[in-house]
N, C-alpha and C positions, 0 to 999 in steps of 0.2 A: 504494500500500500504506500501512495506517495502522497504527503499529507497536501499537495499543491493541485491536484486529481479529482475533482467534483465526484466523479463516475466512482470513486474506489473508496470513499468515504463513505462510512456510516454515522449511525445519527450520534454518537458519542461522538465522532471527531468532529465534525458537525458544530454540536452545538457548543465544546469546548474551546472553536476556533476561533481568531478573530481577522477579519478577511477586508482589504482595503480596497485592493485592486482586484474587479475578473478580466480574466483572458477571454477573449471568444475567438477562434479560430472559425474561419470562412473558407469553402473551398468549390469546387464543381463536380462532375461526373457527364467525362467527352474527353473524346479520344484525341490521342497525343502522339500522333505518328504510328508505325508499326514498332516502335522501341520504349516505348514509355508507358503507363500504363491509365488508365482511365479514371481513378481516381488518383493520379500527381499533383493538382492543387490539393487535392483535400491532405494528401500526406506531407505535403509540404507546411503546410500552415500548422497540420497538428504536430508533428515533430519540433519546430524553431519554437513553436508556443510552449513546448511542454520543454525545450533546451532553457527557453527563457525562463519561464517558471524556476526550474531545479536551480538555478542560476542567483536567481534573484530571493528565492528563500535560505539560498544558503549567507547571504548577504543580508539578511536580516528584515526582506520585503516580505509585507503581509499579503500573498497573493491567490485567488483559487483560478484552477484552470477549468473553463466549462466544455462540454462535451461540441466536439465540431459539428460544424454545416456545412453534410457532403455535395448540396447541389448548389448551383449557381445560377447567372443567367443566360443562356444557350439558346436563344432563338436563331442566332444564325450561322449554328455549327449543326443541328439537327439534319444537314444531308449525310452525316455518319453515322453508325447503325447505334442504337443505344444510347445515344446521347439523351440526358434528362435534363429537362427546363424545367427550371422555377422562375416566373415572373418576379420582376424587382420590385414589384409592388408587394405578390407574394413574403419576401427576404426582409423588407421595411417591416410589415406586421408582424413575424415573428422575433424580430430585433425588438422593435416596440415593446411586444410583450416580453422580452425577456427583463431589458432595460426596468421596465415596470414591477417585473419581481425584484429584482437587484435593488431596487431602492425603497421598496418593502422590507426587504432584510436588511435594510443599512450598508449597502457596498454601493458607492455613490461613486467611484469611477472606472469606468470600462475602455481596455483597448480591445480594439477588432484589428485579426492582424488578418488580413486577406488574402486569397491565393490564389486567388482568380481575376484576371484584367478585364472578364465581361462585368463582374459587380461594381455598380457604381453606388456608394454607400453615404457621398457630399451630399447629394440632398436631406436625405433622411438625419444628417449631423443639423442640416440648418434648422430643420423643420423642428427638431427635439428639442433643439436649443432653447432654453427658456420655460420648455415646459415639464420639468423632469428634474431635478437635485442632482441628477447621476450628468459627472462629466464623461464625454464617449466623445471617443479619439480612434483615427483609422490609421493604420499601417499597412500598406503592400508591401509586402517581407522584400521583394526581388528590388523595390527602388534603396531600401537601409544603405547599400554599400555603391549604390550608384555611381557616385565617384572615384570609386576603387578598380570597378568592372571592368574596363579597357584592361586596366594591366591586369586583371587575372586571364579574361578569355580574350580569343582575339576573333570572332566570329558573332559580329551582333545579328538577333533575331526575334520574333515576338513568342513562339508559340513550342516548346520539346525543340529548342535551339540549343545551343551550345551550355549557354547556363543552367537554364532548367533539368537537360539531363545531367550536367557535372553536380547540380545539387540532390536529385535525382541518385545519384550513384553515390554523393555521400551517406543519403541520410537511408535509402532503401536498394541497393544497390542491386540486390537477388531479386529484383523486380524489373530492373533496366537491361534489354538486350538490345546493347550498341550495334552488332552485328547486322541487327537488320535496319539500321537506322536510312534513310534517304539525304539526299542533298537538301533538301529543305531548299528548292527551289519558288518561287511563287509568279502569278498570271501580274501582267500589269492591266488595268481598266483601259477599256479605249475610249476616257475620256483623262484627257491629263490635266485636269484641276483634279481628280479625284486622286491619282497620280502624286499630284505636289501637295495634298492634305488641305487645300482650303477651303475644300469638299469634302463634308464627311458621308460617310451610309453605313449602313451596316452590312460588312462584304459578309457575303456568302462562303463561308470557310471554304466549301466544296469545292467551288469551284477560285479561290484565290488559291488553296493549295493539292498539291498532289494527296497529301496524304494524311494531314492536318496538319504538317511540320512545315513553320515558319523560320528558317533561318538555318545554317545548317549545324549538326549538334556531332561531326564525327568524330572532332577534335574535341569533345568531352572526355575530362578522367574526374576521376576522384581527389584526387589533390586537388583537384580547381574547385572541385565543388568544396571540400574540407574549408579550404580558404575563405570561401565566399560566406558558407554556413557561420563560421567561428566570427567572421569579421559581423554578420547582422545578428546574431547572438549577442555578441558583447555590445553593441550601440543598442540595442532592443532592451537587452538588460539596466544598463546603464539608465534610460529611462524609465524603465518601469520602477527601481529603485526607487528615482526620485520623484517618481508621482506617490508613490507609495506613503514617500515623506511628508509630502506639501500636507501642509492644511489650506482644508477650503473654505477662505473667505472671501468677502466678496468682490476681492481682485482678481480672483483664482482663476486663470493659471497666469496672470500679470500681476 
C-alpha cells in the first residue's frame, strides 16, 4: 500500500490522513502507431503522477493520488478501430464533480497532469474559477521539460514520435515494440493556410497519418526517455511541494 494511492487506501488511512494536494491524472484510449500501445496517454500521466507523488511525500508534501481518466477526446482519430470518445463536455462534468467532492472533504487544490493533447481542460479552469475554494491547475506532463527537449531527442513530432515512445520505453517498456515502429510520415492539406496553422480544423488522424504516428519515433531508446521522465519529475515535484506549502489566502497563488 502506498499511503499517496487513493485506490489502495482504506478507511483507517483515510481518515487518519491529512491530504493538501490531489493529483488527477488525465489520459485517452487511441491508437498510437503499430509500436505503442492504446492506452500511452493514460500510462503516461498515471506513472509521472504516481513518480510525482512518491517524490513529493517523501519530501514532506501532503498529497493523495486519485485514480486516472482513461479516455479522452477522440472525435477525430475514431477512423482507427477502437478508438473511445469522450466529449469535452462529457470530461468538464466529471472534473466538476470531482472538484466538488474534493472540496467537500477539504483538499482545496488540484493539479490535472494531462496526457493527452486532444483534452483541452482552459476553459473548464476559467469557468470554475471563482466558483469553487479548490485551486485547479493543469499540467501537460510532455511541455515540463520543453526546453530541454531538443537536446535530448533530435526528431520533433506530435503523436508515438520520438518522445513519446522514449518515455514510453522508460516508464512501460514491455509494452513498446520499436521494431514495428513506421516513419511517422504525415499528408500535407491542399490548402496551405491550413499548412502554415493560421487555419485550424480538426484533421482527420486517418487520413493526416499512415498509421497514427506523427513524427518519426525510431530513434527512441530508453535513456532518452529516462532523461526526459527524471527531468519533469523533479520540476513537477518541485511544484507540487510548494503548493503543498502555500496557504490560501486571498492573494493565493500571488
Amino acid at each position: 500500500m502506498k499511503p499517496w494511492r487513493l485506490q489502495e487506501l482504506t478507511l483507517v488511512e483515510a481518515q487518519s490522513g491529512k491530504f493538501d494536494v490531489a493529483i488527477l491524472p488525465v489520459g485517452s484510449t487511441e491508437a498510437h502507431g503499430k509500436h505503442v500501445p492504446y492506452g500511452s496517454d493514460t500510462l503516461h500521466s498515471a506513472a509521472i503522477a504516481d513518480k510525482v507523488c512518491e517524490m513529493a511525500t517523501s519530501k514532506g508534501a501532503q498529497v493523495i493520488l486519485l485514480p486516472t481518466i482513461p479516455y479522452g477526446v477522440q472525435g477525430n482519430t475514431m477512423g482507427f478501430p477502437l478508438t473511445i470518445n469522450a466529449r469535452q463536455s462529457t470530461l468538464d462534468t466529471l472534473i466538476r464533480e470531482i472538484i466538488g467532492s474534493l472540496e467537500f472533504h477539504g483538499v482545496n487544490k488540484l493539479v490535472i497532469i494531462n496526457g493527452h493533447g486532444g483534452n483541452d481542460f482552459k476553459p473548464l479552469l476559467r469557468d470554475v474559477y471563482g466558483n469553487t475554494k479548490v485551486f485547479v491547475c493543469l499540467v501537460d506532463w510532455w511541455k515540463v521539460g520543453g526546453d530541454k527537449a531538443k537536446e535530448i531527442f533530435e526528431i520533433h513530432g506530435e503523436h508515438a514520435d520520438e518522445m513519446e515512445t522514449s518515455v514510453g520505453l522508460s516508464l512501460f517498456g514491455d509494452l513498446i515494440h520499436l521494431e514495428r515502429a513506421g516513419d511517422g510520415s504525415t499528408a500535407q492539406s491542399r490548402f496551405e493556410a491550413i499548412n502554415k496553422g493560421w487555419v485550424s480544423i480538426a484533421r482527420p488522424w486517418h487520413l493526416v497519418t499512415k498509421d497514427s504516428t506523427h513524427g518519426n519515433p525510431r530513434k527512441a531508446t530508453k535513456e532518452k526517455g529516462d532523461r526526459y521522465v527524471a527531468l519533469v519529475v523533479e520540476r513537477l515535484t518541485e511544484f507540487v511541494v510548494a503548493l503543498s506549502r502555500e496557504t490560501m489566502d486571498e492573494r493565493f497563488p500571488y
